[in-house]
VMD Tcl script that builds the backbone (N, CA, C; Angstrom):
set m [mol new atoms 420]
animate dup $m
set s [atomselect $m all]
$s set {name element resname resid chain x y z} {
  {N N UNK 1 A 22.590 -19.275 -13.981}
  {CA C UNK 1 A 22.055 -18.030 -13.450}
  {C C UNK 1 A 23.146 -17.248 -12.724}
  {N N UNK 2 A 23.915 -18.071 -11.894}
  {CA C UNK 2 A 25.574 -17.308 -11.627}
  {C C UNK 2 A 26.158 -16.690 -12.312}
  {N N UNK 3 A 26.082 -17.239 -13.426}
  {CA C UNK 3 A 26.897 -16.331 -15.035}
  {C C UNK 3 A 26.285 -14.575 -14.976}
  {N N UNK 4 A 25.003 -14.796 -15.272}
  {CA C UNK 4 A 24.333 -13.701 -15.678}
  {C C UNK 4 A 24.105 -12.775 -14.653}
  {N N UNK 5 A 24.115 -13.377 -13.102}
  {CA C UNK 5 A 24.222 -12.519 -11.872}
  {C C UNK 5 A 25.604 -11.748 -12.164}
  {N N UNK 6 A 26.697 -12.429 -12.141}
  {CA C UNK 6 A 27.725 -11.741 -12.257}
  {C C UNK 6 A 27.966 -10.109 -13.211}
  {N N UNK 7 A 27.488 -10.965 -14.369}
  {CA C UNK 7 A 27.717 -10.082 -15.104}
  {C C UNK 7 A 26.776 -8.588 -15.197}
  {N N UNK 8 A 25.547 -8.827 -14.503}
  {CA C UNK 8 A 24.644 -7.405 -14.073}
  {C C UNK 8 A 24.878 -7.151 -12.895}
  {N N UNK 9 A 25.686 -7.694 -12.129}
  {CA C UNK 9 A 25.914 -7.125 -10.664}
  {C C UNK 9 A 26.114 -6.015 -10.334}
  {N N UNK 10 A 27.081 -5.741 -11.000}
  {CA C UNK 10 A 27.518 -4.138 -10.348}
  {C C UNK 10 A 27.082 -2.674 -12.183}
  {N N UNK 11 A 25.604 -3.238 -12.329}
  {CA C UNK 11 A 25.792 -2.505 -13.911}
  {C C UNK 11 A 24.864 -0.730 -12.586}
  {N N UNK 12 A 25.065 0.076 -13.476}
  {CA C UNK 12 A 24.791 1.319 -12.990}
  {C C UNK 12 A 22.806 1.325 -12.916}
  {N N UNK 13 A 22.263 0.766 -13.538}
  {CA C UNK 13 A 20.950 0.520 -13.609}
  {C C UNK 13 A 20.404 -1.065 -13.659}
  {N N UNK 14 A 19.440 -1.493 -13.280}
  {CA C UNK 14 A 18.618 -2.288 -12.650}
  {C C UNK 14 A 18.696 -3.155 -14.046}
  {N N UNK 15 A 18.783 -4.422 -14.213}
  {CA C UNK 15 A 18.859 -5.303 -15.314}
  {C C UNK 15 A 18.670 -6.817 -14.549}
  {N N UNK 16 A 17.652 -7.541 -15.276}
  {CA C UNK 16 A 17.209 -8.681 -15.217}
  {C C UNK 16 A 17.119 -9.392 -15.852}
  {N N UNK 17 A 17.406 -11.195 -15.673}
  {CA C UNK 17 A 17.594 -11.957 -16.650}
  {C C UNK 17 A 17.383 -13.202 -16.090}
  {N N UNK 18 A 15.899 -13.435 -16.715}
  {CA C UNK 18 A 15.014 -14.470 -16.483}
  {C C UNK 18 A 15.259 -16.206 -17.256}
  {N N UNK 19 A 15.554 -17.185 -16.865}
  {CA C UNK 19 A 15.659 -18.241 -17.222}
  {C C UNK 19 A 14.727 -19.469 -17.302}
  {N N UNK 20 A 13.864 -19.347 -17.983}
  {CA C UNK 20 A 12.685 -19.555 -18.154}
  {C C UNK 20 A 12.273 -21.398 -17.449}
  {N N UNK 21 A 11.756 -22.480 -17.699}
  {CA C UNK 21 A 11.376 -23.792 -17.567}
  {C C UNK 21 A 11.790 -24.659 -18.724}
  {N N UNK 22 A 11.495 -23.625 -19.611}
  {CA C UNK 22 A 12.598 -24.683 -21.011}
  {C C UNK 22 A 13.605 -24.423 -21.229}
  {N N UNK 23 A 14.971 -22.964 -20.388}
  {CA C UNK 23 A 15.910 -22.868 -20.529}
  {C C UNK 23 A 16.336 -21.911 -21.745}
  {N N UNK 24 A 15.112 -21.042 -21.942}
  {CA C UNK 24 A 15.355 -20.182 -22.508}
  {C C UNK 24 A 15.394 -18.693 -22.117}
  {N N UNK 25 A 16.674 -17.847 -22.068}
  {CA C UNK 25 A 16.867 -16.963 -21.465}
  {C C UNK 25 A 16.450 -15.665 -21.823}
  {N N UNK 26 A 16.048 -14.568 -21.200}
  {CA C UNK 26 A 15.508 -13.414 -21.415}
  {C C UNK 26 A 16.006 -12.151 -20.543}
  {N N UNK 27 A 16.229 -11.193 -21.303}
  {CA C UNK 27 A 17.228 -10.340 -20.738}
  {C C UNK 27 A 16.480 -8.518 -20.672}
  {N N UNK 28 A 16.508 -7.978 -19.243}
  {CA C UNK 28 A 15.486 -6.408 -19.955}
  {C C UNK 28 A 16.571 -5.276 -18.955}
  {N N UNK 29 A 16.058 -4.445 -19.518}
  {CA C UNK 29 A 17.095 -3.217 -18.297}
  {C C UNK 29 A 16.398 -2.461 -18.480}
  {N N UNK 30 A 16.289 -1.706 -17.292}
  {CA C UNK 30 A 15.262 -0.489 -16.381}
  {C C UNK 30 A 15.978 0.192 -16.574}
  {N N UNK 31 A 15.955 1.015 -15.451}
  {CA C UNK 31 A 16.552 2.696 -14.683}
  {C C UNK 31 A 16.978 1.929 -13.327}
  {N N UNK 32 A 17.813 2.689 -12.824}
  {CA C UNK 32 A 18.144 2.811 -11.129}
  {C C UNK 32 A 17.112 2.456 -9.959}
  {N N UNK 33 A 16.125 2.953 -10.764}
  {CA C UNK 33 A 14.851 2.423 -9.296}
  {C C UNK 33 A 14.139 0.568 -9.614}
  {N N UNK 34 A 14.295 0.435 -10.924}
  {CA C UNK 34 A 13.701 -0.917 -11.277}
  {C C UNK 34 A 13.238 -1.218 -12.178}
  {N N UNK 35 A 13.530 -2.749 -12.626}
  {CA C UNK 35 A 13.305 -3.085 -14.033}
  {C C UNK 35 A 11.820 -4.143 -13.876}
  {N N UNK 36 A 11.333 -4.769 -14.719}
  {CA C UNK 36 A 10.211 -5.459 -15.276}
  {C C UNK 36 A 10.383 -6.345 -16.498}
  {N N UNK 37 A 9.828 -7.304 -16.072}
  {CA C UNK 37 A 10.119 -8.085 -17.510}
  {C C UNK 37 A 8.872 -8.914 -18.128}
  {N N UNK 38 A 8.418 -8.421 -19.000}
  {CA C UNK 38 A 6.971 -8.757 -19.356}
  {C C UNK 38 A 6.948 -9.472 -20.756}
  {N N UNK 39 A 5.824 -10.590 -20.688}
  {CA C UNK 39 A 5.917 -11.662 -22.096}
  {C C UNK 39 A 5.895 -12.357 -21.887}
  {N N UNK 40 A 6.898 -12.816 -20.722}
  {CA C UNK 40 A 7.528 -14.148 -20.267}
  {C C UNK 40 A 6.713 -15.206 -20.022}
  {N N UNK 41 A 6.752 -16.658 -19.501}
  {CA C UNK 41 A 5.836 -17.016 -19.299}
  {C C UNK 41 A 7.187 -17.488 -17.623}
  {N N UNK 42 A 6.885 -17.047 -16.842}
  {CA C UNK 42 A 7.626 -17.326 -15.129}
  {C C UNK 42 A 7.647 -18.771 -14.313}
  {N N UNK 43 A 6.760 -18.914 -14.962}
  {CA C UNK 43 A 6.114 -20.642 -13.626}
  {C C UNK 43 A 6.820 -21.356 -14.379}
  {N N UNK 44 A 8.238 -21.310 -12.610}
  {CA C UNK 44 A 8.868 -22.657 -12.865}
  {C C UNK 44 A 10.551 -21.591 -13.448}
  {N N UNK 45 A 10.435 -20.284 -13.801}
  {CA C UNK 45 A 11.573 -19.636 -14.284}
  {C C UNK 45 A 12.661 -19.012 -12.636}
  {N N UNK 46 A 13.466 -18.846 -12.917}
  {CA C UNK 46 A 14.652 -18.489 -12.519}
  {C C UNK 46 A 15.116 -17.045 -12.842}
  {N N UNK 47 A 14.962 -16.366 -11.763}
  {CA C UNK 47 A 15.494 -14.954 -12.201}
  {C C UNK 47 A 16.211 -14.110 -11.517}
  {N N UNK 48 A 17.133 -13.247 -11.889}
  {CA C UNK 48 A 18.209 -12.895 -11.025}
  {C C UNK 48 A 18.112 -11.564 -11.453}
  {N N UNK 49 A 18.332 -10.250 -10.507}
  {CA C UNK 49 A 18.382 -8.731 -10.993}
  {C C UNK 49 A 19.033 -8.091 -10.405}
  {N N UNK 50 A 19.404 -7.481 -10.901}
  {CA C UNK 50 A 20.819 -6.302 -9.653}
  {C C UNK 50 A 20.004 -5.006 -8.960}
  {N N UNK 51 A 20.858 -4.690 -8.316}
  {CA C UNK 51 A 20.569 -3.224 -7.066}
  {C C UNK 51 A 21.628 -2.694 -7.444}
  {N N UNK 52 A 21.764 -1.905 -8.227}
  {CA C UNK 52 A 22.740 -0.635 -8.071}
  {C C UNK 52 A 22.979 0.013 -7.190}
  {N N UNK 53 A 24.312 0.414 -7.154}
  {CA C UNK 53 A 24.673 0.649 -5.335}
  {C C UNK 53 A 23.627 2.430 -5.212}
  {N N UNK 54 A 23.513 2.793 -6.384}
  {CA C UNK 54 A 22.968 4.330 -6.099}
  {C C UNK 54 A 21.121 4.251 -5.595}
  {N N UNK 55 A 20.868 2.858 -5.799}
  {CA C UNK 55 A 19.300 2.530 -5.087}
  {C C UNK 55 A 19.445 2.591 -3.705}
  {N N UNK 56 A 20.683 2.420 -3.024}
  {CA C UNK 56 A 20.481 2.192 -2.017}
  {C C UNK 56 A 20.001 1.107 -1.283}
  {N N UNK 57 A 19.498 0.427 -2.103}
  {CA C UNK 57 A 18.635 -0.884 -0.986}
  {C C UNK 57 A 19.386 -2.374 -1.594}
  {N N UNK 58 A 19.833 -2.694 -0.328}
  {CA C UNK 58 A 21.018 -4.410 -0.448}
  {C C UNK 58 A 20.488 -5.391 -0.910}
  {N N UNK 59 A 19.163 -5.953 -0.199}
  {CA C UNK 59 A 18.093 -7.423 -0.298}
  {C C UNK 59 A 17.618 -7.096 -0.975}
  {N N UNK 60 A 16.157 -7.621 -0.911}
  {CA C UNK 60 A 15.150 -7.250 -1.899}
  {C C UNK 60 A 14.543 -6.711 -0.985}
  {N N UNK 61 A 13.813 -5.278 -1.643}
  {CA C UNK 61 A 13.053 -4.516 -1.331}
  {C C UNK 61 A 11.419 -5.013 -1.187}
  {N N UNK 62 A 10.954 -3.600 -1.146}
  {CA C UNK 62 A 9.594 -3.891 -1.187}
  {C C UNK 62 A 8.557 -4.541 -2.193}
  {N N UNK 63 A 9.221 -3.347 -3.580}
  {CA C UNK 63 A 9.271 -3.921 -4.961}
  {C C UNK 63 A 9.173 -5.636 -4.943}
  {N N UNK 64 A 10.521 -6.262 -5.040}
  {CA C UNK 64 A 10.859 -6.981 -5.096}
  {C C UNK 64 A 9.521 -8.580 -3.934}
  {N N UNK 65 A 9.267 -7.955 -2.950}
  {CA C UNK 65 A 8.245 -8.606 -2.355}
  {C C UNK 65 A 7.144 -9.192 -3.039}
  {N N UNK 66 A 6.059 -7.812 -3.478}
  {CA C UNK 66 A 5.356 -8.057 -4.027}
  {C C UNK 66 A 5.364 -8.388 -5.595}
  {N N UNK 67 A 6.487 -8.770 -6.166}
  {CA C UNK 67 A 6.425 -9.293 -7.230}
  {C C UNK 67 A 6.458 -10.347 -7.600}
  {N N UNK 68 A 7.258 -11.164 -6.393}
  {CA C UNK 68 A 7.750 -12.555 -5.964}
  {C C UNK 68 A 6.160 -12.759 -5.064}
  {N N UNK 69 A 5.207 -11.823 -4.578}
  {CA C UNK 69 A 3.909 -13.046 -3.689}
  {C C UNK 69 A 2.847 -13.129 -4.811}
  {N N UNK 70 A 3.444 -11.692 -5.823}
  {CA C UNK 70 A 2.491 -11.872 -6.894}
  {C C UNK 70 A 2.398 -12.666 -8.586}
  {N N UNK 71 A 3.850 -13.971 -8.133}
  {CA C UNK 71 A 4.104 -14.577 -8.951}
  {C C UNK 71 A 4.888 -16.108 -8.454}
  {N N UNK 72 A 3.924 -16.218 -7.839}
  {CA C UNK 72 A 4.310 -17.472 -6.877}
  {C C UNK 72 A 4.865 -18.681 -7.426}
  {N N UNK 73 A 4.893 -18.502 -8.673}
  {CA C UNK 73 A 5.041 -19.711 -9.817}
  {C C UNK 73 A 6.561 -19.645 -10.136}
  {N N UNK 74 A 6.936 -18.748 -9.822}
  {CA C UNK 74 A 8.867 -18.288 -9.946}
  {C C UNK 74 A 9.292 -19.437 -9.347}
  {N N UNK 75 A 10.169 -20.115 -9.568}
  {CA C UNK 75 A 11.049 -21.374 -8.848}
  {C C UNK 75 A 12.116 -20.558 -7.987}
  {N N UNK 76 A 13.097 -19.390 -8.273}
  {CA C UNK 76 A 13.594 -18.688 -7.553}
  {C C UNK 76 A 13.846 -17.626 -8.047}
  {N N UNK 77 A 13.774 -16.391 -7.081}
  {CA C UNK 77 A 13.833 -14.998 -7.449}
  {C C UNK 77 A 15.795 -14.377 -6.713}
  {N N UNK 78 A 16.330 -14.218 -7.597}
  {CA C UNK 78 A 18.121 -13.578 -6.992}
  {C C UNK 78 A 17.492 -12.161 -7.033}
  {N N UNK 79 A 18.528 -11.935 -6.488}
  {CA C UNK 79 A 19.516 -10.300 -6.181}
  {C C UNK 79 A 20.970 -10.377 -6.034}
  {N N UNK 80 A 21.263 -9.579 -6.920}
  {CA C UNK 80 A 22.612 -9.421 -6.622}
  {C C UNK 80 A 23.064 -7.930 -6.701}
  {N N UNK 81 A 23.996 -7.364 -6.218}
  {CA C UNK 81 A 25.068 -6.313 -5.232}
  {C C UNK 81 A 26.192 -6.348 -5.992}
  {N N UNK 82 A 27.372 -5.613 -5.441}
  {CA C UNK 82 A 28.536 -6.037 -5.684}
  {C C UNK 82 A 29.217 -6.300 -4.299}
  {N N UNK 83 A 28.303 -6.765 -3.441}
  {CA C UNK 83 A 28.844 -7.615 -2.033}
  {C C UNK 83 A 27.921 -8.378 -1.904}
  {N N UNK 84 A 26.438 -8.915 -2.214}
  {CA C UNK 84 A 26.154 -10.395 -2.127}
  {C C UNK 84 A 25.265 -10.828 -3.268}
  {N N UNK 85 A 24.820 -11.839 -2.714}
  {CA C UNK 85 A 23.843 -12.689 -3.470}
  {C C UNK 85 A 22.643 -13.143 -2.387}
  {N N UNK 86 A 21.691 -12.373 -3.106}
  {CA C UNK 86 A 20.183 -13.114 -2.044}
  {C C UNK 86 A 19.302 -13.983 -2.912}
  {N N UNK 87 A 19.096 -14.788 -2.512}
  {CA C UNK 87 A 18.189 -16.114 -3.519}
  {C C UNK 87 A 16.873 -16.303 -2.573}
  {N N UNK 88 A 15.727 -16.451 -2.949}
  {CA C UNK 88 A 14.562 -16.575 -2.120}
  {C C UNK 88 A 13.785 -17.565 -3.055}
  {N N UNK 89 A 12.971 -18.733 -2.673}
  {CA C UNK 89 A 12.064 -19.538 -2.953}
  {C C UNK 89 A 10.824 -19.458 -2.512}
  {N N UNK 90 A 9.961 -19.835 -2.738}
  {CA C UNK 90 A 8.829 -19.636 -1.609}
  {C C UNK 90 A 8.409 -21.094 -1.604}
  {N N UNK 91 A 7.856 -21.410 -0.832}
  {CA C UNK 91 A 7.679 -22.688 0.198}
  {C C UNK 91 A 6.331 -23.015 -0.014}
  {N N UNK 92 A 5.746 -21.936 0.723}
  {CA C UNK 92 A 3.884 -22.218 0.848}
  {C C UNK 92 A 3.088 -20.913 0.363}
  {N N UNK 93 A 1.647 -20.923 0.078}
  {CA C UNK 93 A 1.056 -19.554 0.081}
  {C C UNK 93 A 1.341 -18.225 0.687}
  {N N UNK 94 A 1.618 -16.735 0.114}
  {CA C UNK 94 A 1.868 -16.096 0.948}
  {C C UNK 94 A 1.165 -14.497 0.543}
  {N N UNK 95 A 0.129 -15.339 -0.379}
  {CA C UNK 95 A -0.634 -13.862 -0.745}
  {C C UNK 95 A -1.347 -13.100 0.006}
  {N N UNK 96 A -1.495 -13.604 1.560}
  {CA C UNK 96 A -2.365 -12.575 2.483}
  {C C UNK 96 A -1.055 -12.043 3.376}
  {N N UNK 97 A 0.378 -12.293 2.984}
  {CA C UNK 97 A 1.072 -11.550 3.888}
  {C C UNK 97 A 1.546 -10.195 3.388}
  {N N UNK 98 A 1.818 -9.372 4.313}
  {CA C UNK 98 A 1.846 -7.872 3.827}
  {C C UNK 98 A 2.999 -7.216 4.292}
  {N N UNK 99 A 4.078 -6.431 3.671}
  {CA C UNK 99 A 5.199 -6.416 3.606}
  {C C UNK 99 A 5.145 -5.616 5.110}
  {N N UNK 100 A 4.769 -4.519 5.037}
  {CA C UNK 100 A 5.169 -3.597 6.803}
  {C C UNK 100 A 4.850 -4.610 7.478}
  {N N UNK 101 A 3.782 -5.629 8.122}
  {CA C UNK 101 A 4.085 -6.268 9.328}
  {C C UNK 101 A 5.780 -7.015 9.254}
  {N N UNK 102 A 5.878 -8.093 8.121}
  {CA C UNK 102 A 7.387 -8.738 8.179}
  {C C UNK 102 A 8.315 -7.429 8.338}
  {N N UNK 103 A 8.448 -6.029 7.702}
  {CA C UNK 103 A 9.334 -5.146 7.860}
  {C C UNK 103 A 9.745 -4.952 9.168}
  {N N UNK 104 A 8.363 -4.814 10.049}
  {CA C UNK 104 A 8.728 -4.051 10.932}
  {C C UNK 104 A 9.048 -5.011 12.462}
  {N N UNK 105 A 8.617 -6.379 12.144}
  {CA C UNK 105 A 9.007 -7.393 12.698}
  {C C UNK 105 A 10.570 -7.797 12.698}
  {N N UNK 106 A 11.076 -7.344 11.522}
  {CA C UNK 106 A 12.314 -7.850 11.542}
  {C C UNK 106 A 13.402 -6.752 12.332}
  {N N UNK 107 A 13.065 -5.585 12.676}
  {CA C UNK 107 A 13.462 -4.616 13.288}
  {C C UNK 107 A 13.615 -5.578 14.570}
  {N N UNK 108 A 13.252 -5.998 15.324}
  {CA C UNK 108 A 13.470 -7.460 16.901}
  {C C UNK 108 A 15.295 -7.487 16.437}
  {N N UNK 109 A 15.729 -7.207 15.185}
  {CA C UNK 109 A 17.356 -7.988 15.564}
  {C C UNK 109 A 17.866 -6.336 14.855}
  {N N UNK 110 A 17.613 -5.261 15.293}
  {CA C UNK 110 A 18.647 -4.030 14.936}
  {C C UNK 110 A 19.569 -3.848 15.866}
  {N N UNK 111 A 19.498 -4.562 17.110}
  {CA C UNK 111 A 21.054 -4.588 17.467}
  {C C UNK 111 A 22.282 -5.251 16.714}
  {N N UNK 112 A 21.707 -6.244 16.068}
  {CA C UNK 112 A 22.808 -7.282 15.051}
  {C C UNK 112 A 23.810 -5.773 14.160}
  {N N UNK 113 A 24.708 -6.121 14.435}
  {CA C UNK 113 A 25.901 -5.088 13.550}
  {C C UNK 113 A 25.168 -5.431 12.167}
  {N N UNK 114 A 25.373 -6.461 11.473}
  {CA C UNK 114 A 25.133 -6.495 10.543}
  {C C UNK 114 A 23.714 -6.355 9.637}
  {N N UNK 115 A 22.196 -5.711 10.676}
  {CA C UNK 115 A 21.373 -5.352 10.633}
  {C C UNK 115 A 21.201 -4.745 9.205}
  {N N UNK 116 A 20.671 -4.916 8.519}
  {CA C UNK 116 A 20.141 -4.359 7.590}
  {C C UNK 116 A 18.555 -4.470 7.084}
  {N N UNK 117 A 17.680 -3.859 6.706}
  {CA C UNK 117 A 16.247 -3.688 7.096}
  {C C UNK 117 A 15.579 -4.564 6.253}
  {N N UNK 118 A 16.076 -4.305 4.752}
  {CA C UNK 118 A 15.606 -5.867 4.173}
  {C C UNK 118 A 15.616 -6.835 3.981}
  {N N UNK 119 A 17.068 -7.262 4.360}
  {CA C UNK 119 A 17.186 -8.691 4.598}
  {C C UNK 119 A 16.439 -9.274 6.174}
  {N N UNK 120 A 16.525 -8.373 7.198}
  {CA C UNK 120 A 15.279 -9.113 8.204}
  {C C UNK 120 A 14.134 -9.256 7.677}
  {N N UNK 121 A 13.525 -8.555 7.036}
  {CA C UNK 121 A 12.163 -8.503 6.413}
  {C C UNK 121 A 11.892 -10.274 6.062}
  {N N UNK 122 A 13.064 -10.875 4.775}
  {CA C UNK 122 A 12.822 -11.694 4.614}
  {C C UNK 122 A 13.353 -12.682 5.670}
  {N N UNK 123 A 14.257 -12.589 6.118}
  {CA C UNK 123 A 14.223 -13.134 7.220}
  {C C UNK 123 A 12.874 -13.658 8.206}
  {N N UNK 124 A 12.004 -12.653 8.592}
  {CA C UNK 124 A 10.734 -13.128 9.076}
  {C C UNK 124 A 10.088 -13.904 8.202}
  {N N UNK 125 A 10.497 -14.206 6.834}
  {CA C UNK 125 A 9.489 -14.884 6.214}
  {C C UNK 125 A 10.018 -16.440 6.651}
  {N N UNK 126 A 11.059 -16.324 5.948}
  {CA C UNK 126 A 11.742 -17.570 6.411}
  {C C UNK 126 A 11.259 -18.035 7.941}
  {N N UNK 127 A 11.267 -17.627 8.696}
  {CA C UNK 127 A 11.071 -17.646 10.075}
  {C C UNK 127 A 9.631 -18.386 10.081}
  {N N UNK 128 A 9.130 -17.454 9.686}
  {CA C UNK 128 A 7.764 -17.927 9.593}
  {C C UNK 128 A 6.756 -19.282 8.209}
  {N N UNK 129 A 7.982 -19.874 7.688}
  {CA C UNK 129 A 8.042 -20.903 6.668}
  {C C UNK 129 A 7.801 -20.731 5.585}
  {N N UNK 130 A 7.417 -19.702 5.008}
  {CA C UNK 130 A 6.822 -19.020 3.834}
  {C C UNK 130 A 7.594 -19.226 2.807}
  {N N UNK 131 A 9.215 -18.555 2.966}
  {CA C UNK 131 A 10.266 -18.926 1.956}
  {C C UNK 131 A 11.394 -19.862 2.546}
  {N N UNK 132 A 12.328 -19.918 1.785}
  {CA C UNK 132 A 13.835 -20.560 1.542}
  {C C UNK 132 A 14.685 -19.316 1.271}
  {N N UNK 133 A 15.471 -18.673 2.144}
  {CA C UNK 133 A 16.083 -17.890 2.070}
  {C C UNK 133 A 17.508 -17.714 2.112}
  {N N UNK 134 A 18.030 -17.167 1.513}
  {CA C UNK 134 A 19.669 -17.364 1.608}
  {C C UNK 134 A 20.445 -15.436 1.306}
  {N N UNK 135 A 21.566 -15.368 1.574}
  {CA C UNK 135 A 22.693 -14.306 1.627}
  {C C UNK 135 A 23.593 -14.795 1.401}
  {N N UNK 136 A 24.519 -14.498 0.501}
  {CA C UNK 136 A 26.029 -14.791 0.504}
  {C C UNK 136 A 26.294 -13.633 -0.078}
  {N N UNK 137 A 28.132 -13.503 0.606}
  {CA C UNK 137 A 28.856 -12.524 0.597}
  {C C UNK 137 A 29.455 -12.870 -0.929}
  {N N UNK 138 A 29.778 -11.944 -1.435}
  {CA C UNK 138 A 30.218 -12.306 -2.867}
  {C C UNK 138 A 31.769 -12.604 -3.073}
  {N N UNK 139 A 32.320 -13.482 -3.419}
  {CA C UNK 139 A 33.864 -14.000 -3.375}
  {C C UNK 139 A 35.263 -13.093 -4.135}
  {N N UNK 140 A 35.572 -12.468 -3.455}
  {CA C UNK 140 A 36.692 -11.584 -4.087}
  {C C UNK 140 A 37.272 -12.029 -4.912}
}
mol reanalyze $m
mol bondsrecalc $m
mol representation Tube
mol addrep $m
């Protein structure tokens, strides 16, 4: 899944590439605001999608929330940048949580320099045991 992060990381529009439970890979590309990947069968798949720097948004968004509480069966959902990598799991049930409370909860650390609005978001999840969350800076 590193392979294929890499290689959609920095593409100008939104591209995803799902790695299914039997290891069979699937590949779709959107527009700039976001892609979808439909057919598939997810539970238990691996999937990684880029943010084009012209979206503006680093982590996973909002989008990105409710697609991951509304497919709980994903083993792990990436993002990738052309400065990191965010990987999220989910842990336990999290279909009654609702993205503005974690949003606006995670606002508690906007003094942090390195503050950025969606990665606290998931951050509160983590916090709150829901997911397995991770950031890495991407290796020059």
């Amino acid at each position: 899944i590193q392979y294929f992060g890499d290689h959609i990381r920095n593409r100008e529009v939104e591209n995803t590439v799902a790695i299914d439970r039997e290891g069979n890979v699937y590949h779709a590309v959107g527009n700039v605001d976001g892609v979808g990947i439909d057919g598939v069968d997810l539970n238990g798949a691996v999937i990684t999608h880029n943010h084009p720097e012209a979206n503006g948004i680093l982590s996973f968004g909002e989008d990105d929330f409710y697609y991951l509480r509304d497919h709980q069966d994903i083993r792990e959902l990436q993002c990738v940048n052309k400065e990191y990598t965010y990987r999220i799991s989910i842990l336990k049930d999290m279909s009654e949580v609702v993205y503005n409370d974690i949003y606006r909860e995670g606002f508690k650390d906007v003094k942090d320099p390195d503050f950025e609005a969606q990665d606290a978001a998931m951050r509160v999840l983590q916090e709150r045991g829901y997911v397995k969350y991770d950031k890495r800076r991407v290796e020059s």
